[in-house]
C-alpha positions in Angstrom: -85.0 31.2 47.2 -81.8 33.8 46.7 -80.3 32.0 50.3 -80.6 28.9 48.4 -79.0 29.3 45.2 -76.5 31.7 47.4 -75.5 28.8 49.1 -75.9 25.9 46.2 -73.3 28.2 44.4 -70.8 28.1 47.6 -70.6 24.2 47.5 -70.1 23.9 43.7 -67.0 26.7 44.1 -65.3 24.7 47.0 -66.0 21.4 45.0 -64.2 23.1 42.3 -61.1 24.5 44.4 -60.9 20.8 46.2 -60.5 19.2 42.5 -58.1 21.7 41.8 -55.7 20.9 45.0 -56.1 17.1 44.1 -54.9 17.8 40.6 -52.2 19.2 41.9 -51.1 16.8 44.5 -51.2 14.1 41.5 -48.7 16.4 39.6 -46.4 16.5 42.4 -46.6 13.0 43.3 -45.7 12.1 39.5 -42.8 14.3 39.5 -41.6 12.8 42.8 -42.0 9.6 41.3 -39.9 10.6 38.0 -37.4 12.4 39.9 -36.8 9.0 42.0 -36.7 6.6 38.8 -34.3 9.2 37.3 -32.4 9.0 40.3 -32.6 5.2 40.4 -31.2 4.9 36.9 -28.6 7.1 37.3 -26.8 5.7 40.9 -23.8 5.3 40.7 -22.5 1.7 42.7 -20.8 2.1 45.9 -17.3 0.4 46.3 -17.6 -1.2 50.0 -14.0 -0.8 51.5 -13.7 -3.8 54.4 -10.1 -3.3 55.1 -8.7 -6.7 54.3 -6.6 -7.8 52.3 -8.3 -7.9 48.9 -7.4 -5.6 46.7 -10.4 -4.4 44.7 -10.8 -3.1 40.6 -12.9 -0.1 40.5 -13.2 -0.6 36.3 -17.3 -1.6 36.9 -17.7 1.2 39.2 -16.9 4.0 37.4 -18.4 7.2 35.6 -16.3 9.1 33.1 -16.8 11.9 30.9 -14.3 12.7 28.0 -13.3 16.3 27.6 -11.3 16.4 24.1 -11.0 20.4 24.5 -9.4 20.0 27.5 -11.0 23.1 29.0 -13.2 22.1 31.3 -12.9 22.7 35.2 -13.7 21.0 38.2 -16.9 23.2 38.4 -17.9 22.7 35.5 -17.9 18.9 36.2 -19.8 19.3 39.4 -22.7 21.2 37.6 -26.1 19.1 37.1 -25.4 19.6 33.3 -22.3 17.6 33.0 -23.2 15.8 35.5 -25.8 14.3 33.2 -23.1 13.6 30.7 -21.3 10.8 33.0 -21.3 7.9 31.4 -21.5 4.4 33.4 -18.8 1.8 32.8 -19.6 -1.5 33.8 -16.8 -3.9 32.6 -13.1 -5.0 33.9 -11.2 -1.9 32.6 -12.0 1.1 30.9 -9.9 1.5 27.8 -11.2 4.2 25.0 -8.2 2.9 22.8 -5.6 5.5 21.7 -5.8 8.9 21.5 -5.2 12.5 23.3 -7.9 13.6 25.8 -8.7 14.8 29.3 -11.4 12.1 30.8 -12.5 12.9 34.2 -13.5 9.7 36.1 -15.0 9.5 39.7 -16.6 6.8 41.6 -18.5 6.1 45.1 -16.6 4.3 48.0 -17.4 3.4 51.3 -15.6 2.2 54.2 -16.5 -0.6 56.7 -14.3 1.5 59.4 -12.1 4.6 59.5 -8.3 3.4 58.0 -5.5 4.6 55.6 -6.4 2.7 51.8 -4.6 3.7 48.6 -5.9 4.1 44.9 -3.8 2.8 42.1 -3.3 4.2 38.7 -1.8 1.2 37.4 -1.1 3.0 33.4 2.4 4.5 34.1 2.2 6.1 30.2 -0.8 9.0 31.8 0.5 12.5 31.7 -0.6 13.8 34.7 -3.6 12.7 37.2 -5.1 15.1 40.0 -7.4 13.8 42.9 -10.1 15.7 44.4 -11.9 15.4 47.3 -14.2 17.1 49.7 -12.8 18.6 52.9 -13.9 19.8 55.9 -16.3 22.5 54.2 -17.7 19.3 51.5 -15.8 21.0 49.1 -14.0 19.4 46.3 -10.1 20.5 46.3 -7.2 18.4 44.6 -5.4 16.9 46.9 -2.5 15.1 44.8 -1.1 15.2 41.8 0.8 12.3 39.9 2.0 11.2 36.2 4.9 10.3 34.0 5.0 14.6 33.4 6.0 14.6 37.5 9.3 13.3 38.7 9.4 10.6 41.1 10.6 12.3 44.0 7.3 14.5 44.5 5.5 11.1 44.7 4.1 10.4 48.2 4.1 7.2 47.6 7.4 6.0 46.4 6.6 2.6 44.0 6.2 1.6 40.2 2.9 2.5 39.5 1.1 5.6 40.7 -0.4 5.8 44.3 -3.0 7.5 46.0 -3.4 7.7 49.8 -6.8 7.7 50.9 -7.6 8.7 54.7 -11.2 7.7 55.4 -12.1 8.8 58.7 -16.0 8.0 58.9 -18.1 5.7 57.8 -19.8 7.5 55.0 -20.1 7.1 51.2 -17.7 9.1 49.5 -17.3 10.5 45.7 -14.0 10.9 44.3 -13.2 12.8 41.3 -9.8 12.1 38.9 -8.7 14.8 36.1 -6.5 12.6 33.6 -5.1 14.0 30.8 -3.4 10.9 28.6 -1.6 12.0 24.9 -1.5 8.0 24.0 -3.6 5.4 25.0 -6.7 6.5 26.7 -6.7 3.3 29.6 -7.4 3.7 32.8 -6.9 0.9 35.4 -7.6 1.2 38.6 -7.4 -0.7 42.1 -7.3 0.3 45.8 -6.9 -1.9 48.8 -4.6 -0.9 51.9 -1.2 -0.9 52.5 -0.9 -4.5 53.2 -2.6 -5.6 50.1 -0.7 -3.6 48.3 2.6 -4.7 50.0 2.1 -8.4 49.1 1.2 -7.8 45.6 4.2 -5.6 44.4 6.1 -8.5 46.3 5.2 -11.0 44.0 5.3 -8.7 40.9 9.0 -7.3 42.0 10.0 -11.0 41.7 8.5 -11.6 38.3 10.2 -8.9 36.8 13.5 -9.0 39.0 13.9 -12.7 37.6 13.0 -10.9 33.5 15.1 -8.6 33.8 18.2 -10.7 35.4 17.6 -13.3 32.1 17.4 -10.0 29.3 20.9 -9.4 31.3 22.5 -12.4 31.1 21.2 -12.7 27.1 22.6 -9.3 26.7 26.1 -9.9 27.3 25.9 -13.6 26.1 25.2 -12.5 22.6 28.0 -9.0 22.8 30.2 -11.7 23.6 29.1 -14.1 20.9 29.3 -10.7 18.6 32.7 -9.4 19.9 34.0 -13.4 18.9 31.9 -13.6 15.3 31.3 -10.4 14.3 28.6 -11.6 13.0 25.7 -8.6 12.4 22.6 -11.0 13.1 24.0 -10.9 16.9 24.4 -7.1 16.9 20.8 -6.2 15.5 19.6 -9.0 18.2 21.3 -7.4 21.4 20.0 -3.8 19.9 16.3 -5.0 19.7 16.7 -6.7 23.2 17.9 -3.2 24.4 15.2 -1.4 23.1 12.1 -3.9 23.6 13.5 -3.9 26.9 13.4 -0.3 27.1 9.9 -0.2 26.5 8.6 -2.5 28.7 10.6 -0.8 31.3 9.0 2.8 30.5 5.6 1.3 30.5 6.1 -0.9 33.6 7.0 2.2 35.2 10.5 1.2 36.0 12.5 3.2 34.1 11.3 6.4 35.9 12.0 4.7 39.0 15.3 3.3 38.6 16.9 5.4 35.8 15.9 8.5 35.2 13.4 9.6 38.0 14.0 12.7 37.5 14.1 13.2 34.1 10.1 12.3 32.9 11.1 13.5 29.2 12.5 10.0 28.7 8.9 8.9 29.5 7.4 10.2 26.2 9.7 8.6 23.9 7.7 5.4 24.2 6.7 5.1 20.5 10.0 5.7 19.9 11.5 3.2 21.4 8.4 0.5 20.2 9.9 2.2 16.9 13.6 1.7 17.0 12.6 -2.0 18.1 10.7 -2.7 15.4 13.2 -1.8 12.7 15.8 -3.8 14.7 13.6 -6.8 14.5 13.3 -6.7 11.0 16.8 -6.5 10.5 17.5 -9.1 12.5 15.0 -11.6 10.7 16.8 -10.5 7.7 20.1 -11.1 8.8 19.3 -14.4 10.8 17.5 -16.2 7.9 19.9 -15.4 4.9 17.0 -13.9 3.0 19.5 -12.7 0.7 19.8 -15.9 -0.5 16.8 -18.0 0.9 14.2 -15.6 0.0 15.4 -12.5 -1.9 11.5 -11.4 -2.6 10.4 -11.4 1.3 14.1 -9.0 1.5 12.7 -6.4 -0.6 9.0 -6.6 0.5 10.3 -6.0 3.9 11.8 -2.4 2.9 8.1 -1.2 3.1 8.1 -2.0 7.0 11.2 0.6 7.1 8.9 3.1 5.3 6.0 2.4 7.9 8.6 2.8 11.0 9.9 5.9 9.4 6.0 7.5 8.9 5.2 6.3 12.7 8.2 8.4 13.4 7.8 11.3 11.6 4.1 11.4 12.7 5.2 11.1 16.2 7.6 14.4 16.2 3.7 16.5 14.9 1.3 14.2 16.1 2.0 11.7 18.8 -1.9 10.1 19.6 -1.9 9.3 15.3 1.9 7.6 15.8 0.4 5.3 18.3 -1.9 3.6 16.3 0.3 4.0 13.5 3.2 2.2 15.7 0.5 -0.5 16.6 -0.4 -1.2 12.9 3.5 -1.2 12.1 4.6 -3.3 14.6 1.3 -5.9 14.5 2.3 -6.0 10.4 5.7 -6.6 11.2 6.0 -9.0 13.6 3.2 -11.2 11.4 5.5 -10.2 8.7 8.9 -11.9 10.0 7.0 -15.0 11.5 5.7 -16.0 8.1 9.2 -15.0 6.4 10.6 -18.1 9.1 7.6 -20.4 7.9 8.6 -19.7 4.1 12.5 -20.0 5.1 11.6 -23.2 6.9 9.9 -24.6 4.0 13.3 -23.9 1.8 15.3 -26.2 4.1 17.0 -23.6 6.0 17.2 -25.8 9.1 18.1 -22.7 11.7 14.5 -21.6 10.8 13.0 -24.1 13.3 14.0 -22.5 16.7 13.6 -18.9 15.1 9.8 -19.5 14.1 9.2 -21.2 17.5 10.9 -18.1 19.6 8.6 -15.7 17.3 5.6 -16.9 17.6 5.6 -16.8 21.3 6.6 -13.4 21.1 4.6 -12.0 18.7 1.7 -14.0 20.3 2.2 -11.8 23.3 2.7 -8.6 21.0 -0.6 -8.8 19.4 -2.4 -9.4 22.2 -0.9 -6.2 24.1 -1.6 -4.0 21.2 -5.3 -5.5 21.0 -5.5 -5.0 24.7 -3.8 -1.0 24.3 -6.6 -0.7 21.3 -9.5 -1.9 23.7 -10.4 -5.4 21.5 -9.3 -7.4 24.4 -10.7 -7.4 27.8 -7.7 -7.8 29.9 -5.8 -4.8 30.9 -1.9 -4.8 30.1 -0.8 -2.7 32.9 -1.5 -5.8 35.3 -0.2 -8.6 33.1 3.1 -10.2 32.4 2.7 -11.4 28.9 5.2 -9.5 27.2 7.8 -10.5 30.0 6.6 -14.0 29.7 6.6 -14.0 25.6 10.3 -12.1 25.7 11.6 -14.6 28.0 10.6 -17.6 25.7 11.9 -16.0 22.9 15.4 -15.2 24.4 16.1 -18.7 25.6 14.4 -20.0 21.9 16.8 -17.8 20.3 19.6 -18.9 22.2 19.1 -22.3 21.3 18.3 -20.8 16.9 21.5 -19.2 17.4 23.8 -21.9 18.7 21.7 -24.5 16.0 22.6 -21.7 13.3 26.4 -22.0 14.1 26.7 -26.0 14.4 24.3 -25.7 10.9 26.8 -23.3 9.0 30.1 -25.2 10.5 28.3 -28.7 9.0 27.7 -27.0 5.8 30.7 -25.4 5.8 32.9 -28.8 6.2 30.8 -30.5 3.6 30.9 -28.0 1.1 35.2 -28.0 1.2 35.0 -31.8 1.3 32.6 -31.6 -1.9 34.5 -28.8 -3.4 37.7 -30.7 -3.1 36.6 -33.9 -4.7 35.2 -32.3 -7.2 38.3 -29.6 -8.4 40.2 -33.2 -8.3 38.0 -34.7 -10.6 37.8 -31.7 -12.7 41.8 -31.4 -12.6 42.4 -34.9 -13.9 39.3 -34.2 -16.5 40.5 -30.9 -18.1 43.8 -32.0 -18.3 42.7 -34.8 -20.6 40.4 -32.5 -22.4 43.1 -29.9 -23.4 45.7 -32.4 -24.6 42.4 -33.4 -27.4 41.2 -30.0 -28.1 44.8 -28.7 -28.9 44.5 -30.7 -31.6 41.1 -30.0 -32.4 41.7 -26.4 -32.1 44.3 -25.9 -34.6 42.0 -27.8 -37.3 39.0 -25.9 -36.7 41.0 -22.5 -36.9 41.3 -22.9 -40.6 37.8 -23.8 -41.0 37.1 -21.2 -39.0 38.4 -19.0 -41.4 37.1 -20.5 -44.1 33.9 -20.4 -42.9 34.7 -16.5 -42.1 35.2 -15.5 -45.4 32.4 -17.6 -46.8 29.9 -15.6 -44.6 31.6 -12.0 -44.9 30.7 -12.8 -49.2 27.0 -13.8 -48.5 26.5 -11.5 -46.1 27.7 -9.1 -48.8 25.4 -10.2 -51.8 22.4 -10.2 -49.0 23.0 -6.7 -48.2 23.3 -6.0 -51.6 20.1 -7.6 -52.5 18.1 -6.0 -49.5 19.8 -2.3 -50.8 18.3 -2.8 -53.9 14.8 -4.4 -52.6 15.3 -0.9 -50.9 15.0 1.1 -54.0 12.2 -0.9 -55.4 10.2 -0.1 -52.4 10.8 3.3 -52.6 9.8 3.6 -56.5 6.7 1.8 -55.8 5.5 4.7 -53.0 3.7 7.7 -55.1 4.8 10.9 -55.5 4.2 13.2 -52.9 3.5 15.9 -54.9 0.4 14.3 -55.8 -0.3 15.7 -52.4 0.9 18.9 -53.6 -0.8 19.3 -56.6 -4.3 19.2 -54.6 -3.2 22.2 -52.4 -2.5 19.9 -49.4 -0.7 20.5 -46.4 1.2 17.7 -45.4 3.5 15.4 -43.8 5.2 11.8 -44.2 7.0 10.6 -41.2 8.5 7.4 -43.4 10.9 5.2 -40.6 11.3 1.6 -41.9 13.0 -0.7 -38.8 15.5 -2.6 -41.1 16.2 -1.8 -44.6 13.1 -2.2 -46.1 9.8 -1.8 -44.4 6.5 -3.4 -43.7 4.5 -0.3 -43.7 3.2 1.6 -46.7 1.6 4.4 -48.1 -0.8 4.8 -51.3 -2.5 7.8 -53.2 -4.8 7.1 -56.2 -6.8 10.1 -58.4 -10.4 8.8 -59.1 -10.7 9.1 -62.5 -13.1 11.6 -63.9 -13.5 13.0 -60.6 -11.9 15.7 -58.1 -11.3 13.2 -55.8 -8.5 11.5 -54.3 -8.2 8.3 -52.4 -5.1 8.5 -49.6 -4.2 5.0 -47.5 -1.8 4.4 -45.2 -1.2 0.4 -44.0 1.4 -1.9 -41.8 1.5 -5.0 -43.4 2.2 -8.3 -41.3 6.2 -8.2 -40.1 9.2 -6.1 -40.9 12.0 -6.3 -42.8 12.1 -8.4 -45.9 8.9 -10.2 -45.2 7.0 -6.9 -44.5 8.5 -5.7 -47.5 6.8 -8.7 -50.1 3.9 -7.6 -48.5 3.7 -4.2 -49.2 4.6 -5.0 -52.9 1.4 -7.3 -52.9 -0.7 -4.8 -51.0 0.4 -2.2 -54.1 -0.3 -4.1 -56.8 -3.9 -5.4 -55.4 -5.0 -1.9 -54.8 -3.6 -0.5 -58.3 -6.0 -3.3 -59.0 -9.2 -2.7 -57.3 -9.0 1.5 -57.9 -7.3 2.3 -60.8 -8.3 -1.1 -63.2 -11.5 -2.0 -61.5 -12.1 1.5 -60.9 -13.9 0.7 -57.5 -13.5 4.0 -55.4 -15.6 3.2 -52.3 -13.6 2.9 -49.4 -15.4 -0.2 -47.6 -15.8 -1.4 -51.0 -11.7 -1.2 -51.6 -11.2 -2.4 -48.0 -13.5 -5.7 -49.1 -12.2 -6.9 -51.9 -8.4 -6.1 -50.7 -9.0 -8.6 -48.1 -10.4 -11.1 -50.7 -7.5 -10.7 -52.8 -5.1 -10.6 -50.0 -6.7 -14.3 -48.7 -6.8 -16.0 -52.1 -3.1 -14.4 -52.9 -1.4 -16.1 -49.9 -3.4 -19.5 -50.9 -7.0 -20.0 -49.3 -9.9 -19.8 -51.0 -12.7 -17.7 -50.3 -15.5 -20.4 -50.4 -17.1 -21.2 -47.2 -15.9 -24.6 -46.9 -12.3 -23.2 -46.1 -12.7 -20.2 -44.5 -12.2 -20.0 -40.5 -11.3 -23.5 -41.0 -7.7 -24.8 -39.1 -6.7 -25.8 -42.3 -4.6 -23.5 -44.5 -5.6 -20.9 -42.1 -4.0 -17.3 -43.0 -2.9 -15.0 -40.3 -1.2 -12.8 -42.2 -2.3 -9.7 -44.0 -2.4 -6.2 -42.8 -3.9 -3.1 -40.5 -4.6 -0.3 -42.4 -6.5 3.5 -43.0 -8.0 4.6 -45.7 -9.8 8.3 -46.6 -11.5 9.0 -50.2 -11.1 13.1 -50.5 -14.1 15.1 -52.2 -12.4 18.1 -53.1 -15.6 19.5 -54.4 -18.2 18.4 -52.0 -15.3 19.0 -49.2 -15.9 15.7 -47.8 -13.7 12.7 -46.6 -15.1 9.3 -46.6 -13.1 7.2 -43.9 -13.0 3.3 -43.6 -10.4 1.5 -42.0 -9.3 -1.9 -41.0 -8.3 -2.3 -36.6 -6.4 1.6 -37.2 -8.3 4.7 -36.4 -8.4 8.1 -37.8 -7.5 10.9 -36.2 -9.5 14.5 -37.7 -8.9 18.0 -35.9 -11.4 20.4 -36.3 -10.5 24.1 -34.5 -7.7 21.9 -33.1 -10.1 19.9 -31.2 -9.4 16.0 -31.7 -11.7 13.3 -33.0 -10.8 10.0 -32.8 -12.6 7.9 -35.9 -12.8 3.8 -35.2 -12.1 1.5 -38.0 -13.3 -1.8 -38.4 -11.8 -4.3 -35.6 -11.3 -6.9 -38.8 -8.3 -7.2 -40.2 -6.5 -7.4 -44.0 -6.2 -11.1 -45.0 -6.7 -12.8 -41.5 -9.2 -15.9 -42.3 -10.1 -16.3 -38.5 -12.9 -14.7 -39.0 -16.0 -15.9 -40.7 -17.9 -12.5 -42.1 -15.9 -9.2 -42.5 -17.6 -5.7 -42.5 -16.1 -2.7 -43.3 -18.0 0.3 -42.5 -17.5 4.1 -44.1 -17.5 7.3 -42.2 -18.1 10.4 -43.6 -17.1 14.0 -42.7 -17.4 17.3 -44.2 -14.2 19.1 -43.9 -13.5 22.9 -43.1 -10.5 25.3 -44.1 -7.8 24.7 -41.5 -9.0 20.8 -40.7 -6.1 18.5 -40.3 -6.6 14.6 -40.2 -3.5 12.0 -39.7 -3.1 8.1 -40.9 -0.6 6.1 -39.0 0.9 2.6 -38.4 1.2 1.3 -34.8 5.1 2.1 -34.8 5.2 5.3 -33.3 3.1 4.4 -30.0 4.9 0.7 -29.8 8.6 2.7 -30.0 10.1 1.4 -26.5 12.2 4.0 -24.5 12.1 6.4 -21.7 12.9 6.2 -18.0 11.6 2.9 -17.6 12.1 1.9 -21.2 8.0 1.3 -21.4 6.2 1.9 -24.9 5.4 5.6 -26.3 1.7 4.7 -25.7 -1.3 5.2 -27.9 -2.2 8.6 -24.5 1.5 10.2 -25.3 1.0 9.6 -29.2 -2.6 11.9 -28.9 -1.2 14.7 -26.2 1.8 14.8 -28.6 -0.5 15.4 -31.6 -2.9 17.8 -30.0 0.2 19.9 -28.7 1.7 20.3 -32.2 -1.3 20.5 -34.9 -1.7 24.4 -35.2 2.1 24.5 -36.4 2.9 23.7 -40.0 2.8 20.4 -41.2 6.9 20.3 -42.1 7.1 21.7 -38.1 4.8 18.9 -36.7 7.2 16.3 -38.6 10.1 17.9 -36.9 8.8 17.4 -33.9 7.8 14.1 -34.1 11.2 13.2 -34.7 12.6 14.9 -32.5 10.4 12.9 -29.8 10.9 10.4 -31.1 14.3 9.8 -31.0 14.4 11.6 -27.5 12.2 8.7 -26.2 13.9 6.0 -28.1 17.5 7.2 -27.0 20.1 4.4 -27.3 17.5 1.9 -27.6 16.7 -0.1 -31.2 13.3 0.8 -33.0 11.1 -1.0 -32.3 9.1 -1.6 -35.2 8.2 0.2 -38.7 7.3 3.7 -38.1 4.8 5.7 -40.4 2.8 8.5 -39.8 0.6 10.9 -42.1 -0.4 14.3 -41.6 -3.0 16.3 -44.2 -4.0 19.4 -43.7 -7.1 20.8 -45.6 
């Protein structure tokens, strides 16, 4: 019986172990299985090199990894970490728009047999390139460096755009790894094919831009000489912005380097400043050609803002020259949209040389927009292997020849009709004046003595008017109470008194309730200045001397209520419903006023007012009181309210009542109003002084705002201090 369970416990611990070993076979087939999906998802395509003549973009076939630090080394790169990072590109051209970065790139190739190919960096605006590849050992070593930073005689491979030689000598796949570091435009196109491929194509694309470049020539010294014969500045600005647009498709062809300065790569960096110094020149230029002077003297100032964006772009550049690119882009995309529709709106004033302009334009900045789009990565073909800046520059120069030769045959026409018209017109206007003059002699010497007449009529009323007005002057002045009532009630105070003319339209009224310790302060700006204003605040007077002191109403709504019925039925409508807010015999006149009853022994201050405020400082801290938003008199308005605001004043409280002179005063700088803002920081800075000080300096503001120019309107402002 022991043998038996013995051996029944055997089998069970092998059938155990056996479960275990197939557990773990599943495990490791599963992770095999990952391991190849992973794998599968992350190959990278293989460029099959066949050695003919096709020449082949690598943009679909590429992995790239951006390094903004700029730190990162080649083994870095080759570690399974960052390896990870690659990112697959799978369209035409690989373009991360502008920017300053390090991006390492590499991609698989294969050839079909053992030959020479080379790799093309067609973007001639990259800094500096290196190639690595494996030797002997399989290890990764740079084997040549190339950029606009290296001068064109340590090229091995002496053309335009930047070549790689690549000696495959076996038939097996082969990963190659490219460092760029670009301070621009982050775009990286890329071809290879061998020699002979290569041969034939910067054949036909030596032609294209041998045959450009001989027509920006010939335009070139066709206009100087056009210039030297007109001195005309529109030819001048045109050759300059040929010069310089030239210049930088030159630089970024890659010609420049090649042909000019091969030595000297600083000249490669200035890019942006030459898409700069172009982009002024073709605004000044537009300006010049289209007479906006005359023609459109709005679009010639708006364009000064394009000066201030070339200027930024420039400025930027000198600190910061990947934010100058887009900068430029923006600048130069504005602008060029800028002067076509400045033709279109030039066109449309009948400025026939407008036609060819607009045409010539368009093509070009057609061509323009779509390089700058392409540069920012909107676009999908790559600029480095187009022509349509060449082709848009070459339309525009012959265009403009034929604008500039239709602007002189347009100005010689106008030219010879405006003599011809001016000459048949100073004829007429000869034989007409000479008539004229005979007859006015005469006339002349008969209205000189009514003239004089007339003279000395005037200079006696204008005498007896101001003589009038002087003495309406006095009136008004005997009718304003006594300031001492002020006084008398242990008041500090102020009156800033400032009529416009003469006689003013503002006015100010104190009233003793009788039987009480209580005084009623208003201050109001009646409808208009001068002698008008003045009739007004003679009726005002009278209809509160009235309501307060013969009526004996003291409420300050109350007073504000029946002034505005009085005030309506005085200047002839009646206050019945049937006429009121009705068009006919409609008032508009009346007036805008404050008004405060004092309590001098409850130490309160009622408040009601009619569209003016109150202003009440407590611990020099402001409150702004609202009056009513209906006026004194208007009938426009069906049912008036007039509500009452009450405060309880302190030692040291200071409140002020005030027309709308002081803030409507025009002046300053820009000869803008004081403001309502300036009127409160101006109070608030000078309320703890004395009242006489705060009046002071009012004036004083006042007339350093106002300065040589008139017052505006009547001026009144009243300060109490409890």
């Amino acid at each position: 019986m022991g043998l038996e369970l013995d051996h029944l416990y055997s089998l069970t611990r092998d059938l155990i172990r056996e479960m275990r070993m197939l557990k773990t076979g599943i495990n490791y087939i599963m992770l095999g299985a990952g391991l190849l999906l992973a794998l599968a998802a992350n190959a990278q395509k293989t460029v099959w090199l066949d050695n003919t003549r096709q020449i082949k973009n690598l943009g679909p076939h590429l992995k790239y990894l951006r390094d903004d630090s700029q730190k990162l080394t080649l083994s870095q790169i080759l570690s399974s970490s960052y390896q990870k990072k690659f990112i697959t590109h799978t369209k035409a051209n690989l373009n991360l728009g502008p920017g300053e970065a390090v991006v390492w790139i590499k991609f698989n190739i294969k050839a079909a047999q053992p030959a020479k190919y080379l790799l093309e960096f067609g973007d001639t605006g990259v800094e500096e390139i290196t190639l690595y590849r494996q030797n002997k050992t399989k290890q990764y070593i740079p084997t040549d460096t190339l950029g606009d930073d290296v001068p064109y005689r340590r090229r091995g491979v002496k053309a335009t755009k930047y070549l790689f030689e690549l000696d495959i000598k076996d038939r097996n796949v082969h990963t190659i790894y490219l460092r760029c570091y670009v301070s621009e435009v982050l775009t990286f196109p890329l071809r290879i094919g061998n020699y002979q491929a290569f041969l034939e194509d910067n054949h036909h694309s030596d032609f294209i831009m041998g045959g450009f470049y001989g027509i920006v020539l010939i335009m070139i010294f066709y206009n100087l000489f056009i210039f030297i014969t007109t001195r005309q500045l529109s030819y001048l600005y045109y050759i300059f912005y040929v010069i310089f647009s030239v210049l930088t498709t030159g630089t970024l062809k890659g010609h420049t380097l090649e042909y000019l300065w091969p030595n000297q790569v600083f000249f490669n960096d200035l890019v942006p400043v030459y898409a700069i110094i172009t982009g002024v020149f073709v605004v000044l230029f537009a300006n010049r050609f289209l007479n906006t002077r005359s023609t459109a003297p709005g679009f010639r100032k708006f364009s000064n803002i394009f000066y201030g964006l070339f200027a930024l772009a420039l400025s930027v550049y000198f600190f910061h020259p990947p934010s100058a690119i887009g900068l430029t882009f923006l600048a130069i995309i504005t602008s060029s949209i800028f002067v076509v529709i400045l033709g279109v709106v030039v066109l449309r004033n009948n400025y026939r040389p407008a036609r060819y302009y607009l045409i010539g334009w368009a093509t070009l900045v057609l061509s323009l927009i779509l390089v700058a789009f392409s540069n920012m990565g909107f676009l999908p073909f790559d600029a480095a292997y187009s022509y349509v800046i060449e082709a848009g520059m070459t339309s525009e120069i012959l265009l403009f020849s034929l604008a500039l030769a239709d602007r002189m045959n347009y100005y010689r026409k106008e030219n010879d009709r405006i003599i011809r018209e001016q000459n048949e017109f100073l004829e007429r206007e000869v034989t007409q004046r000479t008539k004229e003059i005979e007859q006015q002699k005469e006339e002349i010497l008969a209205q000189a003595q009514t003239l004089e007449d007339s003279n000395q009529y005037l200079k006696q009323a204008h005498t007896k008017i101001q003589s009038s007005i002087q003495y309406a002057k006095r009136i008004q002045l005997a009718l304003l109470p006594m300031q001492k009532q002020l006084a008398k009630k242990d008041l500090g105070f102020f009156v800033l008194y400032k009529p416009r003319d003469i006689v003013s339209g503002d006015f100010y009224w104190f009233a003793e309730v009788e039987g009480k310790n209580q005084l009623i302060v208003l201050v109001a700006d009646c409808t208009g200045h001068g002698v008008p204003g003045a009739f007004m605040t003679i009726m005002g007077n009278n209809l509160l001397n009235q309501i307060v002191r013969e009526n004996r109403v003291t409420s300050p709504g109350a007073i504000l209520t029946e002034l505005d019925k009085k005030v309506i039925t005085a200047l002839g409508v009646r206050t019945g419903k049937s006429t009121r807010g009705k068009s006919k015999n409609k008032v508009q006149d009346g007036m805008d006023l404050v008004l405060c009853r004092i309590d001098f022994d409850e130490k309160q201050v009622v408040f009601a007012g009619a569209k003016r405020p109150l202003y009440y400082f407590r611990n020099h801290q402001l409150d702004v009181l609202k009056g009513s938003k209906y006026p004194i008199g208007s009938s426009q308005y069906a049912n008036k309210q007039f509500d009452e605001t009450c405060i309880n004043y302190q030692k040291g409280d200071a409140m002020y009542l005030f027309s709308d002179g002081y803030a409507d005063q025009f002046g300053g700088e820009h000869n803008t109003k004081f403001m309502v803002k300036k009127f409160k920081s101006k109070l608030q800075e000078i309320e703890p002084s004395p009242m006489p000080d705060q009046k002071e300096a009012l004036e004083q503001t006042l007339e350093a705002w106002k300065a040589q120019e008139k017052q505006t309107d009547d001026i009144l402002v009243m300060g109490i201090r409890f």
